[in-house]
C-alpha beads as a LAMMPS data file, in Angstrom:
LAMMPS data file: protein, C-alpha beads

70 atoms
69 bonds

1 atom types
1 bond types

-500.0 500.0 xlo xhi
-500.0 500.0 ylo yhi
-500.0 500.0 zlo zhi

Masses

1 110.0

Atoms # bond

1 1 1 -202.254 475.024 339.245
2 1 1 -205.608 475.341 337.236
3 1 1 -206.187 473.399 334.165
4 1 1 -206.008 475.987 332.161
5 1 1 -202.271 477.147 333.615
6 1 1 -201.472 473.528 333.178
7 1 1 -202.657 473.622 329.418
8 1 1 -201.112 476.679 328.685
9 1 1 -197.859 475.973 330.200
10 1 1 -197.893 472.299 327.910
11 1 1 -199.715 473.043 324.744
12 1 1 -196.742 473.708 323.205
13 1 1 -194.713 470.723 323.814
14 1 1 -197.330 468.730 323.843
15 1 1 -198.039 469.636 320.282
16 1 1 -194.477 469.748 318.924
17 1 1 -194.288 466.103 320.243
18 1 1 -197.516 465.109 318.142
19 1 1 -196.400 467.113 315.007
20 1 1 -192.422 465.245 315.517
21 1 1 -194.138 462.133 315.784
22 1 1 -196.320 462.413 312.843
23 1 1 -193.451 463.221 310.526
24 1 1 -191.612 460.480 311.540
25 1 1 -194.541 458.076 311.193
26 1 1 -195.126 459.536 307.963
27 1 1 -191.335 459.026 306.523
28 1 1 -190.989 455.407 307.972
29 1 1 -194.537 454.653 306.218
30 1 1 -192.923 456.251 302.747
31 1 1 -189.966 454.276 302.433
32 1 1 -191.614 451.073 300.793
33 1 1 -192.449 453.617 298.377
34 1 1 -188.826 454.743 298.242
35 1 1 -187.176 451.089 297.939
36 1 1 -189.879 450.610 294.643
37 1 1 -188.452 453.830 292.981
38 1 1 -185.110 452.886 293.340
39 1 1 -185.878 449.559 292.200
40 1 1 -188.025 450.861 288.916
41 1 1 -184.960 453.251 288.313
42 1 1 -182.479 450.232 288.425
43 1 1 -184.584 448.416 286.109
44 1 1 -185.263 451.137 283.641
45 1 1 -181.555 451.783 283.084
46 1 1 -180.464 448.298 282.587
47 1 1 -183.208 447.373 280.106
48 1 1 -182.485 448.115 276.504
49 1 1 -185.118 448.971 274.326
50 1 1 -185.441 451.330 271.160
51 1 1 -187.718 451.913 268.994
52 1 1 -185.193 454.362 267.098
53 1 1 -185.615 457.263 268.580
54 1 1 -184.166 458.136 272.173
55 1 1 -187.552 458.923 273.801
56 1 1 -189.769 455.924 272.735
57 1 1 -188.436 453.587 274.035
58 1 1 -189.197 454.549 277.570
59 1 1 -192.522 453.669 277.994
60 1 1 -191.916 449.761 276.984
61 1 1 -189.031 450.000 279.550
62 1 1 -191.301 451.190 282.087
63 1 1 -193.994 448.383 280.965
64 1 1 -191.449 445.835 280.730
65 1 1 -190.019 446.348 284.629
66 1 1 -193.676 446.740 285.806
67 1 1 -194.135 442.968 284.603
68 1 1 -195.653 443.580 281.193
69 1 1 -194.243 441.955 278.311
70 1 1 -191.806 438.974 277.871

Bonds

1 1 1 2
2 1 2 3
3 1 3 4
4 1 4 5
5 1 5 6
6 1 6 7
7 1 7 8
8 1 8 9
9 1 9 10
10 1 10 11
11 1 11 12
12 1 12 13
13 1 13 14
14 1 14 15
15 1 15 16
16 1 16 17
17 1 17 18
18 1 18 19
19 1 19 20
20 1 20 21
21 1 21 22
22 1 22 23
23 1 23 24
24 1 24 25
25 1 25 26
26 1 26 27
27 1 27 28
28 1 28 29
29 1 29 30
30 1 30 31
31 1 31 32
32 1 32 33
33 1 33 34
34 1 34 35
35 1 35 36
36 1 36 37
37 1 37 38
38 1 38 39
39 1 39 40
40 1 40 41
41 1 41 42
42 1 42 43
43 1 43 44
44 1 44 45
45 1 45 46
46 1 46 47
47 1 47 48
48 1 48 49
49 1 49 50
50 1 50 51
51 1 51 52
52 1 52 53
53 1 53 54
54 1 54 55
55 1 55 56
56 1 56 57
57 1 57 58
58 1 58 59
59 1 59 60
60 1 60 61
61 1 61 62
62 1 62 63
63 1 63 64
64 1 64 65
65 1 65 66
66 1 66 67
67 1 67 68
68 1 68 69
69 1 69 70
C-alpha cells in the first residue's frame, strides 16, 4: 500500500474523528458560559425592581445581579 492509497483509504475517518472531537471540545469549553446564563436568569427573575413601567426595570435587574448596586 502507497501513501497515497493509505491516505485516501483514511482521510475520511481520520477527519470525521478531528471534526467529532472539536465539537465536543468546543461544547465542554461552553458550558461555564451556560451555568452563568442560568445563573443571571435565576437572578433576574427573583429580583424586584420597577421603575413603573414593565420594561425599565430590567436593566437595574441586570446591573444589580452583575454586582452593581446595593
Amino acid at each position: 500500500m502507497t501513501a497515497r492509497e493509505f491516505i485516501r483509504n483514511h482521510a475520511y475517518p481520520v477527519l470525521a474523528t478531528a471534526s467529532t472531537l472539536s465539537f465536543i471540545l468546543i461544547a465542554i469549553s461552553l458550558l461555564p458560559i451556560a451555568h452563568w446564563a442560568r445563573n443571571q436568569n435565576d437572578c433576574i427573575e427573583r429580583t424586584f425592581r420597577s421603575d413603573g413601567t414593565n420594561n425599565a426595570g430590567m436593566p437595574s435587574k441586570v446591573w444589580s445581579c452583575n454586582g452593581g448596586g446595593n
